[in-house]
N, C-alpha and C positions, 0 to 999 in steps of 0.2 A: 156452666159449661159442661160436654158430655168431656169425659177424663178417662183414659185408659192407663194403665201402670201394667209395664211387660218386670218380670218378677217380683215375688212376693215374701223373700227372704225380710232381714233383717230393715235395708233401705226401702225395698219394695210397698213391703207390709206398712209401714208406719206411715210413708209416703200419701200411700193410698188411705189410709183413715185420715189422716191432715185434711188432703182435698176434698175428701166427704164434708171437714169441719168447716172449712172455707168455706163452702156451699155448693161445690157442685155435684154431678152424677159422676160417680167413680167404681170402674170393673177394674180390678185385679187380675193377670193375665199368669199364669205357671202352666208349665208343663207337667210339675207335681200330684195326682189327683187327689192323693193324700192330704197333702196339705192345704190345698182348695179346699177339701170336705170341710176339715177343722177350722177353715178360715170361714168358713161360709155358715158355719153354726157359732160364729162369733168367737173362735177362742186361740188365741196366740202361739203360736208353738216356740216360743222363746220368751226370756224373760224382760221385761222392759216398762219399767214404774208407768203406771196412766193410761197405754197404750190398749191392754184387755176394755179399759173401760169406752171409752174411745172408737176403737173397734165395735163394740158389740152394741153401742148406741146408733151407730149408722148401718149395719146390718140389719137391726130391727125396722130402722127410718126406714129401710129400701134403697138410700141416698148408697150405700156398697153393695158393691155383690161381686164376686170371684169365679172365673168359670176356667178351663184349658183350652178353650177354641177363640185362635185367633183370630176369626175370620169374625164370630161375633164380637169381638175388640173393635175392628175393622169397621165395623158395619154401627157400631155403639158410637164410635168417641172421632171427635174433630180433634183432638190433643192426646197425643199419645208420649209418654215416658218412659226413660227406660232404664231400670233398677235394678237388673241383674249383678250378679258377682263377676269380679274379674280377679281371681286368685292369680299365687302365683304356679309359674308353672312347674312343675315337678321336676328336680333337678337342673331348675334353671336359675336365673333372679327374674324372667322376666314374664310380666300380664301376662297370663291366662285369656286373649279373646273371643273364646269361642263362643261363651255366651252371649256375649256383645253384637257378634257378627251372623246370632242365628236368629236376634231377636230380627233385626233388620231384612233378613233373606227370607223369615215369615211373615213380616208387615207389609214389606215395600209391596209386595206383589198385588197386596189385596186393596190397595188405596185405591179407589176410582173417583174422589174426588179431593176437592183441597183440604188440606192435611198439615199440622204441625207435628215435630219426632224431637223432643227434647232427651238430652242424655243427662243422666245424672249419674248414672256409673263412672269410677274413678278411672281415667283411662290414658295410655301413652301419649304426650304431644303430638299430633297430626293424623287421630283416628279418627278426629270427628270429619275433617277433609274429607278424608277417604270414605267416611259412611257416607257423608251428601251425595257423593260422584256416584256410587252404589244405588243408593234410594234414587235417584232419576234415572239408574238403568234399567231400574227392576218395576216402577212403581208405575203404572196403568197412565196414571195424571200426570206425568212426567215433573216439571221445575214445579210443578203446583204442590207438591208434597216438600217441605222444607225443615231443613234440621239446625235444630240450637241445639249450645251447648250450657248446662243450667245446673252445675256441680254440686254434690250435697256435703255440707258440715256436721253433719252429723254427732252428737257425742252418746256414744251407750252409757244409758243412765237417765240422758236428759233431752233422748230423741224427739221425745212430744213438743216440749216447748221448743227445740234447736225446727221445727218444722213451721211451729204454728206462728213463732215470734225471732225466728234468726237477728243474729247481728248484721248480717249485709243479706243482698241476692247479689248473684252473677248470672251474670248471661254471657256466652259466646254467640255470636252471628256470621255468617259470610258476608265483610264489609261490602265487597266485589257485587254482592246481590242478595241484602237483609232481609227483599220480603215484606213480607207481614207479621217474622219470626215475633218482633219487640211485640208489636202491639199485643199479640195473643196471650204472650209471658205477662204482659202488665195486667190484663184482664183477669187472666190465673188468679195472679196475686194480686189484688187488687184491696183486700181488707187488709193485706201486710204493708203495700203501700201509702197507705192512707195513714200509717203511723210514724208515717215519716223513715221508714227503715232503708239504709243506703241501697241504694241499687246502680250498681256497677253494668253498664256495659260495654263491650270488648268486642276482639275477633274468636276464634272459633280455639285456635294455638294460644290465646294469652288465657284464657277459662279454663282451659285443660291443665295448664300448668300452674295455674293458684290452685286448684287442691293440691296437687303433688307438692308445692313450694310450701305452702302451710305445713303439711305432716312433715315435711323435713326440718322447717324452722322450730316444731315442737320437739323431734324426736333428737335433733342437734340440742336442745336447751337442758331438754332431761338427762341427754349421756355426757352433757357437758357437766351439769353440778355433780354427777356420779362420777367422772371423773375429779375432779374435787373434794370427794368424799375419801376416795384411796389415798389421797396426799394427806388429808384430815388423819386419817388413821393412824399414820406414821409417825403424823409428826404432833399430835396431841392437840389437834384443830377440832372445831366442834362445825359439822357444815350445815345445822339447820339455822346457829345463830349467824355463821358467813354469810347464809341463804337469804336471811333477814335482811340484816347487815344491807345485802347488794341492790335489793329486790325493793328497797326505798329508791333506788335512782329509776328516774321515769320512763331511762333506755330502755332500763333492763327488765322493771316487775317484776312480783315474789311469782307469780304463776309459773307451774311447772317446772318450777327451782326444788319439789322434794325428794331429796336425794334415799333410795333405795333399791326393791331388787330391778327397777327400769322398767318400761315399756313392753306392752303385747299387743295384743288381742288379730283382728282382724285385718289392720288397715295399716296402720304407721308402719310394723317390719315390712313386707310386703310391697305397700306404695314406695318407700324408701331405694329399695330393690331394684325395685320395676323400675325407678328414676333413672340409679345408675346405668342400668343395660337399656335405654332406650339413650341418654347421654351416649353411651357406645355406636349405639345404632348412626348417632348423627354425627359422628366425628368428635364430639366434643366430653369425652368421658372423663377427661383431666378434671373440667371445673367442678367434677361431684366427688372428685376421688374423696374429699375429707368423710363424706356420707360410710366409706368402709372401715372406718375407725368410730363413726357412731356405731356403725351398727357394734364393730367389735366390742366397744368402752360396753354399750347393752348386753351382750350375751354373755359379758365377761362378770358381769354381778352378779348371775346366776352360779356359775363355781364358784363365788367366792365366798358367798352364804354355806354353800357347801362345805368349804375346808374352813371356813368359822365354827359350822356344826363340830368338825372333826375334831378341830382344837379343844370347843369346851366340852365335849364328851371321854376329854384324856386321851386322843391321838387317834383312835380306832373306832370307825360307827357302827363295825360290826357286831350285833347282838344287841344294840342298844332302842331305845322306843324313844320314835321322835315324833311330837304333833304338829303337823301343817293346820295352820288355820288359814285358809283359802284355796280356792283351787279355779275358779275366774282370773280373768287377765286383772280385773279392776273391780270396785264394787259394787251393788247396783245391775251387775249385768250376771246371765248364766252364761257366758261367751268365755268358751277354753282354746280356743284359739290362737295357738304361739303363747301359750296362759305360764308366764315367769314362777307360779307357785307350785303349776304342776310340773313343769320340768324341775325345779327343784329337788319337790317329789320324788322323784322318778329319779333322780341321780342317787339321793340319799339311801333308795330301795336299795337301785343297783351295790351301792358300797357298804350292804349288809347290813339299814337299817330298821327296824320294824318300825312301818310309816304308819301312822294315823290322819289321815285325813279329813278335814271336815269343810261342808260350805252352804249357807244359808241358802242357796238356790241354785248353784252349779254341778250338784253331786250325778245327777244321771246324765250328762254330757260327760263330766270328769270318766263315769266310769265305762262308759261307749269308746275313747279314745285313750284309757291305759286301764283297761280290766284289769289287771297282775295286781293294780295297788289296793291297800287294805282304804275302807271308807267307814268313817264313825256317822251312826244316825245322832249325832249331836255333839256339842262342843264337851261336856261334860266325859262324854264316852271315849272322847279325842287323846283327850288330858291325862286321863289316867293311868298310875305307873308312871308316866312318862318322863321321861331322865333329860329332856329338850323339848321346849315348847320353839315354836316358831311360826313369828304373822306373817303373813305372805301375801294378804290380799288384807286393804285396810275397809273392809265393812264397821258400818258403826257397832253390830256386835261385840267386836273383835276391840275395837279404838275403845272401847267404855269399861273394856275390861279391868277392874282394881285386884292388887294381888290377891287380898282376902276370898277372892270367887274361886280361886285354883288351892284354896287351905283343905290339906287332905286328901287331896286328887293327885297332885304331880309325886313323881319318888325323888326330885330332884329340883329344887327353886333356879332354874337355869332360862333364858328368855332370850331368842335374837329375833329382835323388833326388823323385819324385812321390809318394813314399809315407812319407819319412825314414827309410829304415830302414837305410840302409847307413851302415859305421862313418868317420863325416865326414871325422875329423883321417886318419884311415889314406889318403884319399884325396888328401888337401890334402897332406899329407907326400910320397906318391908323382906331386907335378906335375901332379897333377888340378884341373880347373877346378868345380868343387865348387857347387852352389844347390841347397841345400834349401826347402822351403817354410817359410815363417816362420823362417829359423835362417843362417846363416852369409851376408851379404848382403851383406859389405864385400869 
């Protein structure tokens, strides 16, 4: 099939080498010309395991190619998608649509003949309504141009496979008048299908709201045991074996029970947000109120790493040299995005500490969005002197770490594990001053 993908950001980008791998002809659509250049000489401008290769395998086929004229989008592809960002808005809680709403006011126009507009952008309940009504005002072919809604799971780290080999699809359709929307989405994916992979489909409002539903039921699970973690503290609880412990019952699962500094990146604060103020929008803003204590329980284990530093540094951070090891939301990804390690960071700066910074592939984003902080070209460089080591982002680098690697380097055997992931007792044996979150507090 001919495939069009309208952005080429993070979802965009990956999106569009998927569908190349699948088998069909796939143009990437930006208004970046930038980034189209680099795209189109095959090279990723973000970081994401598999994806360079990926990419630059079907740029050479010819099977991709990236251009900023929609009109050749138009005139390219029977199947057009749409991958853009929907931030939030500044000052507000609630989506950002602007990009959503320009891809449509530059498509619809140009359709002269039939036509599928799939969204995959994460979007408020009842936008996608409102795009159809829009795409038959504007679109030359009128009801012949029709819109699904086809929401991405994406996870950073493990985009390539979450594309090529998902756990479900979804589809939204307008039950009122489906179309041909199904049949074209089963063709799409037609080699995903064939593996038996669940395919959900829905109306156009229940697809819109499994992704929203999803990120809230993950970001409620995480600020839930992080809550559990501060009771742990108090009262001499250890929460990764509670974690264990719980995460044997089949309700509940060990996933996403690791209690540290919480959630970032791009999607979960954000979509969580956008939930609530659009729950406003529709009368019904009570049933998400618990979602403003997730988010609080998350923003709140960011100071509290902070006045842990304070603690084991003898009360005062001023003057003293503290190493972050990470600066990504998560690891695996160069995405600083709401990034828990960098605000971290950046508090401890502010409260007079000399930061060192370090991150196996996040550091020139890190330092685009807080130039002021100091950046180590290595973990070694990080270290040194430093009177507080602190993991903030659990890369395997960082998880492999044994104390003997830091003999000679730190001025001070002091460690808060922000993520829990190093091996506790091995640290506490080798004369380390040891604080995990929720777990070894005595």
């Amino acid at each position: 099939m001919r495939i069009s993908v309208f952005g080429t950001g993070y979802l965009g980008a990956t999106h569009a080498a998927g569908m190349a791998e699948l088998g069909h002809e796939v143009v990437g659509v930006d208004i970046d010309p930038v980034k189209i250049e680099r795209l189109s000489r095959g090279e990723v401008p973000f970081y994401e395991p598999g994806l360079p290769e990926l990419l630059r395998k079907h740029v050479e086929s010819g099977r991709l190619r990236f251009t900023t004229d929609a009109a050749d989008a138009a005139a390219f592809a029977d199947v057009h998608f749409i991958g853009v960002g929907t931030p939030q808005v500044k000052g507000e809680n609630a989506a950002d649509m602007r990009f959503v709403n320009a891809v449509i006011e530059t498509l619809a126009p140009l359709l002269t003949r039939p036509a599928t507009i799939l969204g995959k952008s994460t979007v408020p309940v009842g936008t996608a309504a409102r795009l159809a009504h829009r795409i038959n005002e504007l679109a030359p072919v009128g009801e012949a141009a029709q819109l699904g809604w086809n929401p991405e799971f994406l996870r950073e780290g493990f985009a390539v496979e979450d594309t090529l080999r998902p756990d479900r699809l979804v589809l939204g359709v307008d039950r009122a008048n489906p179309g041909h929307v199904e049949h074209v989405v089963r063709e799409v994916y037609a080699t995903i299908l064939a593996r038996d992979t669940p395919f959900i489909v829905t109306d156009l409002a229940t697809a819109e709201l499994v992704k929203v539903s999803a990120n809230a039921f993950l970001a409620t699970k995480i600020s839930f045991i992080n809550a559990i973690a501060e009771v742990c503290e108090v009262s001499g609880g250890d929460v990764a074996e509670l974690a264990d412990a719980i995460g044997y019952d089949a309700r509940i699962g060990r996933k996403f029970l690791g209690a540290g500094l919480g959630f970032g990146g791009g999607c979960l604060p954000k979509d969580i947000r956008a939930f609530m103020a659009r729950a406003g929008e529709l009368g019904v803003d009570q049933a998400l109120t618990f979602l403003r204590e997730v988010d609080s329980v998350n923003l709140r284990r960011r100071e509290h790493v902070v006045e842990m530093a304070r603690r084991e540094v003898g009360g005062s951070l001023n003057g003293t040299r503290i190493a972050v090891l990470g600066a990504a939301f998560k690891p695996n990804s160069d995405d600083v995005r709401d990034s828990p390690a960098l605000d971290v960071a950046g508090k401890l700066h502010l409260a007079g500490a000399d930061v060192r910074i370090y991150d196996p592939q996040a550091m020139d984003n890190a330092r685009a969005v807080s130039p002021t902080l100091t950046y180590a070209h290595d973990l070694r460089a990080a270290v040194s002197d430093a009177d507080l080591v602190i993991v903030a982002t659990e890369w395997r680098e960082f998880r492999d770490l044994i104390p003997s690697d830091l003999d000679g380097l730190v001025a001070a055997r002091r460690v808060i594990d922000g993520r829990n992931c190093l091996d506790a007792p091995a640290w506490v044996a080798a004369g380390w001053t040891y604080r995990g979150l929720g777990r070894y507090a005595a």
